[in-house]
C-alpha positions as CSV (number, residue, x, y, z in Angstrom):
1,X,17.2,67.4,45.6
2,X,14.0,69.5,46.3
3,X,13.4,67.2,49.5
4,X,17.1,68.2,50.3
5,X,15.8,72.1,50.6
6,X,12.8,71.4,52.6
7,X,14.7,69.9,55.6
8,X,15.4,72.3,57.9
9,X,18.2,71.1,59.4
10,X,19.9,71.7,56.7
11,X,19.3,75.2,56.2
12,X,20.5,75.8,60.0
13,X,23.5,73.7,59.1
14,X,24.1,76.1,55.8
15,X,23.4,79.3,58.2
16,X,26.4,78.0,60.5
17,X,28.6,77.3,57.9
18,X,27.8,80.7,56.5
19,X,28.5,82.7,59.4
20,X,32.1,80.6,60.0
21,X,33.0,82.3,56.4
22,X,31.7,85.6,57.8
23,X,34.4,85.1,60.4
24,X,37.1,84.3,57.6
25,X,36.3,87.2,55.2
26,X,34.3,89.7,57.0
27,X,32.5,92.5,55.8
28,X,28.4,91.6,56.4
29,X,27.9,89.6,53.1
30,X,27.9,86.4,54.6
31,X,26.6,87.6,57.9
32,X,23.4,88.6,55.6
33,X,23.1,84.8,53.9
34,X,23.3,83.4,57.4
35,X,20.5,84.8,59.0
36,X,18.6,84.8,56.0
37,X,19.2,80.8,55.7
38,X,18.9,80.7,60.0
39,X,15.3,82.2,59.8
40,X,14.3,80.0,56.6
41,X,15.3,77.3,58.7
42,X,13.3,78.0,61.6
43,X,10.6,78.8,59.6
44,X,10.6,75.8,57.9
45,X,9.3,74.4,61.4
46,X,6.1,76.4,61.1
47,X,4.6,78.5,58.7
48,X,6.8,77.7,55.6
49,X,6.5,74.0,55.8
50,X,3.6,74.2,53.0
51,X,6.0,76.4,50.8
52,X,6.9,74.9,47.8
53,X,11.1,74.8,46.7
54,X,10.9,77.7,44.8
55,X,8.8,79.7,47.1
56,X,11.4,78.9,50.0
57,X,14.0,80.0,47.9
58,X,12.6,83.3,47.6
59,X,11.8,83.6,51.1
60,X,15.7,82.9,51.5
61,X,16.9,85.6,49.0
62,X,14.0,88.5,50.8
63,X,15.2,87.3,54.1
64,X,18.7,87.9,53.2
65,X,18.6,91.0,51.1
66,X,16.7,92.7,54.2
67,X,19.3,91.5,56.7
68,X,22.3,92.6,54.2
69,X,20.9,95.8,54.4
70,X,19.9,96.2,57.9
71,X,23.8,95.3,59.0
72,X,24.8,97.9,56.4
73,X,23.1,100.2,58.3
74,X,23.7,99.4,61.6
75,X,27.4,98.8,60.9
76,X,28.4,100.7,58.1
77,X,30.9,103.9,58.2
78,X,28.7,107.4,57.5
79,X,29.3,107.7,53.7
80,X,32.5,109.0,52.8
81,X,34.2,108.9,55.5
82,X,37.5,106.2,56.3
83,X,38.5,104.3,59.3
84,X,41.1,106.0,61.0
85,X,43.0,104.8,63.5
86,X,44.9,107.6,66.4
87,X,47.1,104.9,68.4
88,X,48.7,101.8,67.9
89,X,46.7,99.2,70.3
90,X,50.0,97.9,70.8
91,X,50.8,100.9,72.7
């Protein structure tokens, strides 16, 4: 199993199936995982090839807990305020 999480394929194949559930349920929690799992993955070509399982996972949970937040604030509504909607787009 620990070779399993050193391939990097497979972390690009988990970042792609990560970000197809973003699609399904939105709302940037996914979206977060994705690129988090997409940069280990990439990394995992270079400079965290000599990480050990645990130390990739970690990498994995920092990457993702700094992309969560980065689309929260790039995306998120000011707080307290609602979406509103003025016209129907049917209109």
């Amino acid at each position: 199993m620990s070779d399993l999480l050193t391939i990097w394929w497979v972390w690009l194949a988990a970042a792609l199936a990560l970000a197809i559930l973003e699609v399904l349920a939105p709302g940037f929690v996914f979206l977060g995982f994705a690129i988090g799992a997409c940069l280990v993955g990439l990394g995992l070509l270079g400079p965290l090839s000599a990480l050990s399982v645990s130390g990739i996972i970690l990498v994995f949970a920092a990457l993702s807990l700094v992309s969560w937040l980065v689309l929260r604030k790039i995306f998120a509504l000011p707080q307290g305020s609602v979406k509103t909607f003025d016209h129907d787009i049917n209109d």
